[in-house]
C-alpha positions, -999 to +999 in steps of 0.1 A: +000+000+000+027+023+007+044+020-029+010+027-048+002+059-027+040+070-030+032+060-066+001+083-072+018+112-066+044+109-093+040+122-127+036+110-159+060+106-187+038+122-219+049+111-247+036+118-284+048+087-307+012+085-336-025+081-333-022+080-292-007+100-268+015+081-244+018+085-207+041+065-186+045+061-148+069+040-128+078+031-096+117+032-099+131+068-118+156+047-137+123+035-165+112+067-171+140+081-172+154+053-201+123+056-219+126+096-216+162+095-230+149+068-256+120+088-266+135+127-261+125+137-292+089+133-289+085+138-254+059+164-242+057+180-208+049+157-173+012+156-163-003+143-129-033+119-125-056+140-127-043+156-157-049+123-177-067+123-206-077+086-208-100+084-235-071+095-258-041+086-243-026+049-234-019+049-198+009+024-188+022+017-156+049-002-142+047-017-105+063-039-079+049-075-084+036-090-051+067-110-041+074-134-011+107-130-012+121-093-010+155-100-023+141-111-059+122-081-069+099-086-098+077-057-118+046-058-134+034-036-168+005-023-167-015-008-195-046+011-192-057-005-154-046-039-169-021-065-160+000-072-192+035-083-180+038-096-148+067-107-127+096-094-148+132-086-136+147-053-138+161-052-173+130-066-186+106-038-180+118-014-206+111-036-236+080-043-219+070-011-213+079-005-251+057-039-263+027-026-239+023+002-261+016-021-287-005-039-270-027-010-263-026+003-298-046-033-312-068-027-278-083+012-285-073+017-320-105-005-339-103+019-374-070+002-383-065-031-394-037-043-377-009-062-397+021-076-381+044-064-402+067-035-410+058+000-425+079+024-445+076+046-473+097+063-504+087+092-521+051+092-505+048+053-518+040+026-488+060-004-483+048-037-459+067-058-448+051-087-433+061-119-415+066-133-383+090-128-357+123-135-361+123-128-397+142-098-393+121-073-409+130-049-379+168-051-388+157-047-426+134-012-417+163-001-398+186+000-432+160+008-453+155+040-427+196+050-428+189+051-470+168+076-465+132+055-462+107+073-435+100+045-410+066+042-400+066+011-379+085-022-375+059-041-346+032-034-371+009-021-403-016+006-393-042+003-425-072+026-417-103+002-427-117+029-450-092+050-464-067+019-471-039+039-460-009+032-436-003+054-411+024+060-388+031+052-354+071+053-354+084+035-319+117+029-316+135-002-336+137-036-315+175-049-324+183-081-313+219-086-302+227-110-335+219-077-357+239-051-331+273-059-362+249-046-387+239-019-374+273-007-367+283-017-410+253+003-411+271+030-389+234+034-369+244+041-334+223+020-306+205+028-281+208+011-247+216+017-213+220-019-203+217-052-214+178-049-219+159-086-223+130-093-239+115-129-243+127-151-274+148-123-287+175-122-254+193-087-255+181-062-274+191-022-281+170+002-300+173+027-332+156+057-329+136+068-353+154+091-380+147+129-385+127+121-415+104+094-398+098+117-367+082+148-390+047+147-400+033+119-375-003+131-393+004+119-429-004+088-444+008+065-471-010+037-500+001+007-500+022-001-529+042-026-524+039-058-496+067-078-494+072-113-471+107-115-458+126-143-448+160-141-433+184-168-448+226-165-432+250-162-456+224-160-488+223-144-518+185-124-517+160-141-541+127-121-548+094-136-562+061-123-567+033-136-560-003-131-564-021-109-545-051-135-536-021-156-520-005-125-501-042-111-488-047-146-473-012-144-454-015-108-442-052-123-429-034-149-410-010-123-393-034-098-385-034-094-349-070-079-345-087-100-371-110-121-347-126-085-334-119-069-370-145-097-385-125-122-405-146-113-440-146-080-431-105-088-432-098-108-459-123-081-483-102-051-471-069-071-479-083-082-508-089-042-515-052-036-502-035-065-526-053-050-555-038-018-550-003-031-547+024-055-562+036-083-539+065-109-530+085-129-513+121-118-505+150-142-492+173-119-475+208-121-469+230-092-479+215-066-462+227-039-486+219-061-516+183-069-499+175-029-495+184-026-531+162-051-543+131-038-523+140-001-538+144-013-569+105-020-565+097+012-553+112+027-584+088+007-603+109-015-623+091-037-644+093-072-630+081-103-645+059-122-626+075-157-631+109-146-628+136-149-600+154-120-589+187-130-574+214-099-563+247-099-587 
């Protein structure tokens, strides 16, 4: 009892990342102050409880978790009144805090359709790129991003169910530690302050969004190319496209808010999305190779349909 009432008198970290504003409140000074540095850029001035404005903002929390041992202190994340992540370690509740927001976003945000998936765009065009974890689309966004892309997303595809467009909601770039040599061939600098975990991905740093990305949060993009990726070590990057009936039926199955979307309702407005665009499969390797591949799309090469695009 006497942690939440010291609690309730702290502030809130505001910050304004897309659609939502986000406010953040913690019991230890050392996660809002990460996320703070992390986040600088978009970060608005601290409000108090009663300051909240919770019909528009995504409220997350993080909290001792009841313990009965005091020596192994464990936190829980809390968005919007709700447990999320319970019983995490120290270095586990800034990712946390970070996926919560996501979280949040598929819970109050019903006028998107909700793809996981990857969002960029070049020269006003919008690029997907969808797949599962581990396929190292985040990794991919981040070097598209230092050529120049504007980043929109890499937890996710914001397509507004009646306009068809993506919008932006630009956190910062997950890394996972087997990507950290990349970044620095990239020559992106990292972001971490300690040896951050997160689930299946072990340690993790972040990018920041670039200068570009940050700049009109408002605008939004069509969708003109989706693309599958696939990381394969050591490989030369093979594209292939394939037809957009196929590729609506995939982004269906990673859509994380289909079951409250309505899956018809889903598949038509994919169906609607893949009609729009041009679509493919992309074996990555090379990651300079891979990025020139996928811009060689956006510069609307013709491509045959049957063909096999392998890097030189």
């Amino acid at each position: 009892m006497k942690n939440q009432k010291s609690q309730s008198n702290l502030p809130f970290l505001r910050l304004n990342i897309g659609p939502m504003q986000v406010a953040v409140r913690s019991c230890l000074d050392q996660f809002t102050k990460d996320l703070s540095e992390l986040y600088s850029h978009v970060r608005q001035p601290d409000i108090y409880e009663n300051q909240l404005d919770r019909q528009n903002m995504l409220v997350l929390e993080a909290v001792p978790s009841p313990s009965i041992n005091p020596f192994y202190k464990r936190y829980t994340v809390k968005g919007d009144g709700e447990d999320l992540f319970v019983h995490l370690k120290q270095n586990e509740v800034l990712p946390y805090l970070e996926w919560a927001t996501n979280w949040r976003v598929m819970a109050r945000c019903p006028e998107f359709l909700q793809i996981h998936a990857a969002s960029l765009s070049l020269n006003g065009k919008g690029l997907i790129l969808a797949a599962a974890s581990g396929s190292g689309k985040s990794t991919l966004s981040a070097a598209l991003m230092s050529r120049g892309w504007r980043y929109l997303c890499d937890e996710f595809a914001l397509i507004h169910q009646q306009t068809l467009q993506l919008h932006a909601f630009p956190k910062a770039i997950c890394i996972k530690e087997g990507s950290f040599s990349i970044l620095d061939e990239l020559g992106m600098p990292r972001w971490e302050r300690k040896h951050y975990v997160k689930a299946f991905k072990g340690n993790v740093a972040y990018v920041r969004p670039s200068k570009l990305s940050q700049q009109n949060l408002t605008a939004t993009y069509p969708v003109q190319r989706i693309v599958f990726p696939r990381y394969v070590a050591h490989h030369q990057p093979v594209l292939r496209e394939m037809s957009r009936s196929e590729a609506a039926i995939e982004l269906a199955e990673l859509s994380f808010n289909r079951h409250t979307f309505g899956g018809q309702q889903t598949i038509d407005t994919l169906t609607e999305v893949c009609r729009n665009a041009r679509c493919y499969r992309l074996e990555t390797g090379d990651i300079h190779r891979s990025c020139e591949m996928i811009e060689s799309l956006m510069r609307d090469v013709d491509i045959k349909p049957t063909r096999n695009i392998q890097a030189a």
